[in-house]
C-alpha positions in Angstrom: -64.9 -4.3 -17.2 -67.1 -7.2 -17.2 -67.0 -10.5 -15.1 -65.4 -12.1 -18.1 -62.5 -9.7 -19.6 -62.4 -9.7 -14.8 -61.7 -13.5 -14.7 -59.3 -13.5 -18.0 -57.2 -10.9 -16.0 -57.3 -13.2 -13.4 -56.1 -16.5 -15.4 -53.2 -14.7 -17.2 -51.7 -13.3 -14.2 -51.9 -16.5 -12.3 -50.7 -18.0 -15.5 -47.6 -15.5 -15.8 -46.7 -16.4 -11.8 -46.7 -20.0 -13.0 -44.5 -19.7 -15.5 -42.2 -17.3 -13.4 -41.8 -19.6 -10.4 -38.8 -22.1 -10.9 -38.9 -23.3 -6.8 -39.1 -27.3 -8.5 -36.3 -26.4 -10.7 -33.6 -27.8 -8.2 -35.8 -31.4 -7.5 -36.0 -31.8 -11.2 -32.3 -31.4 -11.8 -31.6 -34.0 -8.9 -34.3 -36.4 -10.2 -33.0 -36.5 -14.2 -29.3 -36.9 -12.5 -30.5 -40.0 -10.6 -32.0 -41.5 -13.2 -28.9 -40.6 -15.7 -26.7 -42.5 -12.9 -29.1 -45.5 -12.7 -29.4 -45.8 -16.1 -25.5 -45.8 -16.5 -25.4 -48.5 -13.8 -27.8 -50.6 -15.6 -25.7 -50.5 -18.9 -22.4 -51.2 -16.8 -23.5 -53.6 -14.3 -20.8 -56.5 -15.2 -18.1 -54.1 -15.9 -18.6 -52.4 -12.7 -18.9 -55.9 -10.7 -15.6 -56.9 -12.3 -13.3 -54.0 -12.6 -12.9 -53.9 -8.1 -12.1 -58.0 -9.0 -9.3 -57.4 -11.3 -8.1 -54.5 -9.0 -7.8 -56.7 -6.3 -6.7 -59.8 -7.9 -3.5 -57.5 -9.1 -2.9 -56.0 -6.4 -2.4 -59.2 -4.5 -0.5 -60.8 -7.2 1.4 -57.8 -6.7 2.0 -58.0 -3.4 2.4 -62.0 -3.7 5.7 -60.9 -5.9 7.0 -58.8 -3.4 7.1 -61.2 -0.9 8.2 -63.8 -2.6 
């Protein structure tokens, strides 16, 4: 073999580990899932400020009934 058809040999089996090897796999998964959830919180900021508000505003008036 010659230097060249040597260093080919070389690059494709290095190539053919790279492709093989999925360690990162898990850290991309949690990364897109973060930005899915941040993304979601950016869309629903006002709901999500005012659907604890409304919880709490009936569960006192609620509670207001019962005691009164």
């Amino acid at each position: 073999m010659n230097k060249i058809n040597i260093i080919k040999e070389k690059f494709i089996r290095k190539f053919d580990d790279y492709l093989i090897d999925n360690r990162g796999v898990g850290v991309i998964e949690i990364v897109m899932i973060l930005v899915v959830l941040i993304g979601l919180v950016i869309v629903f900021k006002d709901k999500i400020g005012t659907l604890p508000t409304g919880i709490f505003n009936y569960i006192n008036n609620s509670a207001n009934g019962l005691y009164n």
